[in-house]
N, C-alpha and C positions, 0 to 999 in steps of 0.2 A: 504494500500500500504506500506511496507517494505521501510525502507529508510537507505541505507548501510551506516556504517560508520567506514569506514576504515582508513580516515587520521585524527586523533585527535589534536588538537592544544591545549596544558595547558598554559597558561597564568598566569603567576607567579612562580617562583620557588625557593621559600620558600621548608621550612618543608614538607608542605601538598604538594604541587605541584610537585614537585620530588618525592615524593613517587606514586601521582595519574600516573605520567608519566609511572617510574617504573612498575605499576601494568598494565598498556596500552601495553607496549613494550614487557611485557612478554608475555600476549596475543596474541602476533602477529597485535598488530595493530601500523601504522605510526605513529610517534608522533614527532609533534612538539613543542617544548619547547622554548617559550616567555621569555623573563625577560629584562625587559631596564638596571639592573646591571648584566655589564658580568662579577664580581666575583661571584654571584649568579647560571649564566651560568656554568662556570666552576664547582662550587658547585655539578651541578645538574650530569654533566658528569659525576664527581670522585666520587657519590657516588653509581650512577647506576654500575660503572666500582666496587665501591667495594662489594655491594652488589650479585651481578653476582658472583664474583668471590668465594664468601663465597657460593653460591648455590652450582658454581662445586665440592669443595673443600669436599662438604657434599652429594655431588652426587645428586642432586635436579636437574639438567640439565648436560648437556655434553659443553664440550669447543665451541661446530658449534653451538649449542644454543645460547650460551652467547653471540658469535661473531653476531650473526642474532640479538639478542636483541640492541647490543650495533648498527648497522647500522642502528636500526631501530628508535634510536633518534638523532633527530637533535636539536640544540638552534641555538637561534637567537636574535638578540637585536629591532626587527623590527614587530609591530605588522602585518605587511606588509605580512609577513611571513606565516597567517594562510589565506592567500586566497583560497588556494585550501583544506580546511579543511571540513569535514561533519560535525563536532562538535568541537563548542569551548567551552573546558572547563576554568573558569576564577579564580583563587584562590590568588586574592590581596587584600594589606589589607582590613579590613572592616572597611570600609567610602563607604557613598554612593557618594559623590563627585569622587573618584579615581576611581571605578567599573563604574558610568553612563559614565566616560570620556571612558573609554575602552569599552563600549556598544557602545558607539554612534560611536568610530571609526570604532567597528568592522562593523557597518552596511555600511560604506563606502568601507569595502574591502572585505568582504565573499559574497556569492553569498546569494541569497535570499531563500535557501535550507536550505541551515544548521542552524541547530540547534544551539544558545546560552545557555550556561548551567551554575548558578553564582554556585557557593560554597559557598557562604555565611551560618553562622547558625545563622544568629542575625538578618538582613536586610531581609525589605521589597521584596518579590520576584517582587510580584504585581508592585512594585514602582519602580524597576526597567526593569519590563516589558514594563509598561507604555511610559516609555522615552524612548522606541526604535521603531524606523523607522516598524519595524515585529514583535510586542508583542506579535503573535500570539507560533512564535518560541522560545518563550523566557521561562525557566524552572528553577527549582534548583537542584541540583543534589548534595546532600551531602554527601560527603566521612567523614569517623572518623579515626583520628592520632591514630598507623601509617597507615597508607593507606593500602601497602602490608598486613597488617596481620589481621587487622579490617573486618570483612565479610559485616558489615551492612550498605547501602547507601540510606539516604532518596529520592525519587524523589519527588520534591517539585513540583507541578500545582499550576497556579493561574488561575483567571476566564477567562485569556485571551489566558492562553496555550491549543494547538492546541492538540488532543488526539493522533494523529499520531505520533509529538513529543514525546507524554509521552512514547507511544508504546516502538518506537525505545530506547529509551534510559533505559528504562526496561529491554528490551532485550539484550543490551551491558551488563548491570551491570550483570546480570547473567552467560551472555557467560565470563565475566570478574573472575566468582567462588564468585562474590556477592549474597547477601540476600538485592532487593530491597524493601523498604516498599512504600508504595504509603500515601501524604500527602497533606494536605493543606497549605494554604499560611499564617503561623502565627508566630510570633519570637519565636523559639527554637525549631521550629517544633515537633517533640512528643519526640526522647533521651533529645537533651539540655532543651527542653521544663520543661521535670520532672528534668532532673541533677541540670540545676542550680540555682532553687527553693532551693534545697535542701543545695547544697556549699553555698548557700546565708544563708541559717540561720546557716549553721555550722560555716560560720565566726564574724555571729553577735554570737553566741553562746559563742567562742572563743572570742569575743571582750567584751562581757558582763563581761568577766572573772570566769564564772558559771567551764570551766572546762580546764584542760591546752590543748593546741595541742596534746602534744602525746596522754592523755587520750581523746579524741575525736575521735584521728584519730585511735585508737584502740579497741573501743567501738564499732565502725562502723564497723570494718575488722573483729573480734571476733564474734559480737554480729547478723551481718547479711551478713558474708562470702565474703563480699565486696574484691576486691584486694588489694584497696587502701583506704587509710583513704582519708577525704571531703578537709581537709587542706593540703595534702600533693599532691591531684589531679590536686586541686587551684593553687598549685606553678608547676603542670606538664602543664596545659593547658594554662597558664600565669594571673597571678592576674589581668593586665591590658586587655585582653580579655574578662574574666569573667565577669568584670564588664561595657564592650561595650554589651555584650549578655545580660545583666540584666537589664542596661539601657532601651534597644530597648522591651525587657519583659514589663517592669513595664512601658513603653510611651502605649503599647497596651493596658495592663491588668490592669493598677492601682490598681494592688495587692501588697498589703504591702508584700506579702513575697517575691515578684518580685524585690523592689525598694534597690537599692545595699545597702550591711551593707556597713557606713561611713568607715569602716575601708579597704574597698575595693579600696577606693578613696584615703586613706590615704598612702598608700603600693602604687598604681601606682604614686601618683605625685613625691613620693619620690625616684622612681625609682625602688622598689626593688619587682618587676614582678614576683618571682619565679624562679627556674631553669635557663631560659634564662638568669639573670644578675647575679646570684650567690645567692640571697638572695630574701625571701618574707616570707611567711612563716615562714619559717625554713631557716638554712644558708648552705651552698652549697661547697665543697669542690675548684669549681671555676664556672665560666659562663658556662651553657652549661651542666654540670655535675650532675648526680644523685644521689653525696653521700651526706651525710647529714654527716655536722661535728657539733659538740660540739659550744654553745654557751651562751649567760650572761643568755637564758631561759630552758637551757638542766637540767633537774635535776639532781643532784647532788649526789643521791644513785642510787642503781636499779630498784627504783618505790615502791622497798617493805612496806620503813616506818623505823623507827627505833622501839626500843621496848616499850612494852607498860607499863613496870613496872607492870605490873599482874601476878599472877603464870600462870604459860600454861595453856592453851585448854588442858583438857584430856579427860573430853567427853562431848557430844550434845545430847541434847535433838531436837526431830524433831517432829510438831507437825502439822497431814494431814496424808491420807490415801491415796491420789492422785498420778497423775504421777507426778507430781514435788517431791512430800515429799518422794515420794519411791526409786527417783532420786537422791535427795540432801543425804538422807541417804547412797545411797550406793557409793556416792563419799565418804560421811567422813569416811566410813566402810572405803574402799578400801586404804584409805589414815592410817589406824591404831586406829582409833580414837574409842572410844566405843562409842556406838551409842542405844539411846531410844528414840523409834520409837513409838508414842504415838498415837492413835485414839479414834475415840469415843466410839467405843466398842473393846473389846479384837479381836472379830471377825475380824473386818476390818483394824486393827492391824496384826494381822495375815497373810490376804489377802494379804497387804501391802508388808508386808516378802517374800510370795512367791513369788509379782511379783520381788522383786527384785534378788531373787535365778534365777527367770527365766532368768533377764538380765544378770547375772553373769555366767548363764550356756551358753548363747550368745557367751560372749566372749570367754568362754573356747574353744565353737565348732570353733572358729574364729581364735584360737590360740593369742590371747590376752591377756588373763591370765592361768595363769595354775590351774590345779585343787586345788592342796595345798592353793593358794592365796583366791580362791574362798571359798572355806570353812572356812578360817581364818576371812573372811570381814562378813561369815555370822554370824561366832562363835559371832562377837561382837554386833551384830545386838538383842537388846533386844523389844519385842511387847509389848506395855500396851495399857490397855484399860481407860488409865487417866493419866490427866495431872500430876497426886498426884506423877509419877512414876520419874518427872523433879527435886524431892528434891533435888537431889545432882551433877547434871548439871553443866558446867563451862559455857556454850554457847549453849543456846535457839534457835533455829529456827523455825519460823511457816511458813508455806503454804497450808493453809486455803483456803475458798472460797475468795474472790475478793471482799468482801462486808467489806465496815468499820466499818459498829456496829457489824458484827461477830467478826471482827480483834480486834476490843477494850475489845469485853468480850472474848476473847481471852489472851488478854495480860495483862488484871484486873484479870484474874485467873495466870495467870504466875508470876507476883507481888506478889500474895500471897502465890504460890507453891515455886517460885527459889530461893536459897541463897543468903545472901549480896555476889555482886561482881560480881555473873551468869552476862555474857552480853545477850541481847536478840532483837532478828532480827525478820524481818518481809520479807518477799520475794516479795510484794509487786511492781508490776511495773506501778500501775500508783495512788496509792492513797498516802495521806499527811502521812509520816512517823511518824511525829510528834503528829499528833492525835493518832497513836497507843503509843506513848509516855506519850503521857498527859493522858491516861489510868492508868498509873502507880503513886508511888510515887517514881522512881526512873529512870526522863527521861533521866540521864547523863548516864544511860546502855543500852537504844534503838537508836538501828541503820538500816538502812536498807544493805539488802544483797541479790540483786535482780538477782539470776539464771539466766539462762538462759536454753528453754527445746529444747532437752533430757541434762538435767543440767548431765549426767556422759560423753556426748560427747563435749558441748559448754566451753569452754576457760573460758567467759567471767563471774564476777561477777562485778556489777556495787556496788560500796561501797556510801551509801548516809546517810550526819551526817544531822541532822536538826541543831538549832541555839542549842538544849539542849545536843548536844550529847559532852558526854567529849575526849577528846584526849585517855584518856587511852582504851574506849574502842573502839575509832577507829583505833589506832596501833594494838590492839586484833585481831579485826576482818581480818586486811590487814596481822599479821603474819599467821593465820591462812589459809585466801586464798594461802600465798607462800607454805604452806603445803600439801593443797589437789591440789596443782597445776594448778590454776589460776590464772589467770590476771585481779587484780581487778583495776578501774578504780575510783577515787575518783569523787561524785559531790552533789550537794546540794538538799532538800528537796522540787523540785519543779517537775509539772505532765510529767509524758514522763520521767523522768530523765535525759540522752544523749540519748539513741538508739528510744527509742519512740518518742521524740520529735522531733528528725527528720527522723526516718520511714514514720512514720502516714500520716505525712502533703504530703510527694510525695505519697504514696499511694491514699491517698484521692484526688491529682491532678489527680491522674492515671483515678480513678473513672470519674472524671469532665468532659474528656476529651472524655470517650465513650459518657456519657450522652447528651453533648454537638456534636455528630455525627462527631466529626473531625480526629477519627481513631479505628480501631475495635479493640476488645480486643485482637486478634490473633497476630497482627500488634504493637500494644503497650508493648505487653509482649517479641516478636522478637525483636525489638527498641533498650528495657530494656537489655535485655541477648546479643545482638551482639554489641549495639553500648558503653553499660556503664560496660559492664561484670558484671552483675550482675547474680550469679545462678539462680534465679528464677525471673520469670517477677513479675507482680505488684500484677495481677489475678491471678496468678497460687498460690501466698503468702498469696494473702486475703482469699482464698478459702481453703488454708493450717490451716492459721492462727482461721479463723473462723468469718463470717462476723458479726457477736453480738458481738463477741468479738472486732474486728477490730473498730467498734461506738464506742461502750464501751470506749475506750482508745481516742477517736478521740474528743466525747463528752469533757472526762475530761477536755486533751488541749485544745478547746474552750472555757469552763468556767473556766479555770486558766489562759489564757491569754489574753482573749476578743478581738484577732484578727478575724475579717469579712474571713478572708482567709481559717482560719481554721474549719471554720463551715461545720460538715457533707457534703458530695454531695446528694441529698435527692435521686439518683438512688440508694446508698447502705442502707440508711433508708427505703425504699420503701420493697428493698429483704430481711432484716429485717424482717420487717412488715407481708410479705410474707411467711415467715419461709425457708427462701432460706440460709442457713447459711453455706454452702460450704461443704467439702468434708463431713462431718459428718452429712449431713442430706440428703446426694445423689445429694444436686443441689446449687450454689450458682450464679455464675459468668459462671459458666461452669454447663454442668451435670454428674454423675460419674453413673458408672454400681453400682447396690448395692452391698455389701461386702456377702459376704458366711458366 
């Protein structure tokens, strides 16, 4: 049976609440707008009035639109107000004290039809079900800030909601131009579920002092296309939020990665919540405001570094025949640099070169470079079939296989080929830099310089000294990234560096989560991409990435940090096991047509 719901009642008109209204009112449906503070009220009016008016202005509706939207909300200071409503939606703070007090009253003034809907992303749906008079009508219904523009709204069931309610209210969110996902009754349901796992370790990350804010929160935007970096999302959604949603996480889950970093407690008692108060994170040009001004933690240059006191980089040695080595070479090509492109036979040496004519010929059809350019970056490009060819090198690069004893007799032959002075890197993203260090007798010139693939498109080089590495050749390695045109990111010698160490771990929740039957990969990956904007969901990544590979790195942080959290999901060791290793073997998470 169809249950219409044409007059909506929002309850709270905060932030969220005015925007759910707004997106209600444009729809064509009735809406009533709650708030016991009538500057709140007013709030809600001026901003739907200003919003409308930017529509017209842009031509998105006509002036009799606007006027129909604006007649079509009402406020009120009187919970009284939503008697004749088919659906109340509740969006006040999150305390369960405050929302069970507006449950219980709403069951004395709405009829026994309508639907209850909380907004909550933290609180118990179930527990708030329970304490009302018709638990059976009782749902969640999660919108994501800002409301207008977010597509994705979890609908939350608990064992007591009635399916007719879920129906309907399914049915709104998409007549509404929503993407509903259907979910169960757990703290953070499946988007906040995986996000704030994640903002949790990138503030203990940041609190550890392993890496500064900007470099965190750039590592993340570079290195995996994110919008926003984890710190600076932390001060958009309020530090004092994050750490009510983390709370109610880590009361379920008693997962350490769940349980707030200290420094999350420390930011709200003091007041300084992000955005809303002008300062959290980062400090804030005033309350309310998105710029980000200069403060006693803004560094001090442009990130670059100052100089290394070395003569210049004039050329690299690059040592792999793979797609990364063919990569990194034709960045430093393209960048001027002479480039000896080294393999283990001249052959595949060779191979190497052409794939990189090939990428170069890419850009040309692409109009990206010009012809002239193209053949300049190939001119420099030299093939050897040995390392004997790095004698006179200023800056070593390997990307080798992913194994450490290949990497050591790697860079125990590089010790004995390169000149006093050569620096020499490893690309390396999840093994001990420092072991390729202690290969040599010269660990004050091993650094890590961790690409990122297709290293001639990604931004990002993550710079990682171990305790031996000296200053002169991390200034090296940082003026050389401002040259080929990177943003390199400084951090220390431990697994994951910044981007893996917190990729992995939500990825691997991601996993948990089908394992665990509490939402489909279809659904988690939709979640991922409309509610956290993220390009690509979790599976559609693993399956990118390569699920051997995705262990592989998942193992490491495990045994470097002996967190229980972090231990494989045993569904992607299983497909492992299986030979299910995603897009490159036709089947992972998903299944692929085979390639031609």
């Amino acid at each position: 049976m169809d249950i219409p719901l044409s007059t909506i009642a929002v309850v709270g008109l905060g932030t969220m609440g005015t925007g759910i209204s707004e997106v209600l009112a444009r729809a064509g449906r009735e809406v009533i707008g709650i708030d016991i503070n009538e500057i709140a009220t007013a709030h809600a009016v001026a901003a739907l009035e200003a919003s409308t008016a930017r529509a017209v202005e842009r031509g998105r509706v006509t002036e009799e639109e606007r006027r129909g939207m604006l007649a079509r909300f009402r406020t009120f200071t009187d919970l009284q107000a939503a008697a004749d409503a088919d659906l109340v939606i509740e969006v006040v703070p999150e305390s369960y004290e405050i929302k069970q007090q507006v449950f219980r009253a709403l069951d004395g003034i709405v009829s026994p039809g309508t639907i209850l809907a909380t907004g909550t992303n933290a609180l118990s749906v179930t527990r708030l079900a329970a304490d009302s008079a018709h638990p059976e009508r009782v749902l969640g219904m999660h919108f994501f800030n800002p409301a207008p523009a977010m597509k994705l709204v979890e609908v939350v069931s608990s064992v007591l909601t009635a399916p007719t309610a879920v129906t309907a209210v399914t049915a709104l969110a998409r007549e509404l131009g929503k993407e509903p996902v259907a979910v169960g009754d757990r703290p953070g349901f499946v988007a906040d579920g995986l996000l704030f796992g994640y903002l949790n370790q990138a503030a203990a990350m940041y609190e550890a002092k392993y890496a500064s804010r900007e470099d965190i929160d750039a590592a993340m935007r570079l290195g995996c296309g994110l919008p926003m970096g984890p710190l600076a999302l932390l001060d958009l959604i309020g530090v004092d939020t994050a750490r009510t949603v983390l709370e109610a996480m880590y009361a379920a889950s008693r997962d350490r990665l769940h349980a707030p970093a200290p420094i999350l407690r420390q930011l709200s008692e003091a007041g300084l919540t992000g955005r809303k108060s002008g300062r959290g994170f980062y400090t804030y040009e005033e309350p309310g405001s998105g710029t980000v001004v200069r403060d006693a933690l803004t560094p001090l240059d442009d990130g670059r570094g100052g100089g290394s006191g070395r003569p210049a980089v004039r050329s690299v040695g690059v040592a792999g025949s793979g797609t990364m080595a063919s990569g990194i070479a034709e960045v430093f090509a393209k960048a001027g640099y002479v480039v000896v492109l080294a393999a283990r036979s001249q052959e595949k040496a060779d191979a190497a070169k052409a794939r990189i004519a090939k990428s170069l010929g890419r850009s040309v059809d692409k109009g990206r470079l010009t012809g002239e350019a193209r053949d300049d970056a190939l001119a420099l490009i030299t093939p050897a079939g040995s390392l004997d060819a790095f004698d006179d090198v200023d800056l070593a690069v390997e990307a080798v296989a992913e194994d450490l004893e290949v990497k050591r007799q790697l860079f125990a032959a590089l010790d004995k080929v390169c000149k006093p002075g050569a620096v020499l890197a490893t690309t390396t993203s999840s093994l001990p830099v420092v072991a390729c260090a202690r290969a040599t007798t010269r660990p004050r010139d091993v650094i890590g310089m961790h690409f990122f693939n297709p290293a001639p498109a990604m931004k990002l080089v993550e710079v990682v000294r171990t305790v031996l590495t000296s200053d002169e050749a991390h200034a090296t390695v940082r003026e050389v990234c401002a040259t080929i045109r990177k943003h390199p990111v400084d951090c220390g010698d431990r697994a994951g560096f910044i981007v893996n160490a917190l990729l992995f771990p939500y990825l691997n929740n991601a996993v948990k989560m089908v394992q665990e039957h509490y939402a489909t990969l279809d659904d988690i990956d939709a979640a991922m991409k409309l509610g956290g904007g993220y390009p690509m969901g979790p599976f559609e990544l693993l399956d990118v990435v390569g699920l051997d590979v995705s262990l592989a790195i998942e193992k490491v942080l495990h045994r470097e940090f002996r967190d229980p959290g972090l231990a494989p999901a045993p569904l992607l060791e299983h497909l492992v096991a299986a030979g299910c290793l995603g897009r490159k073997t036709g089947r992972g998470f998903r299944e692929y047509a085979a390639r031609r």
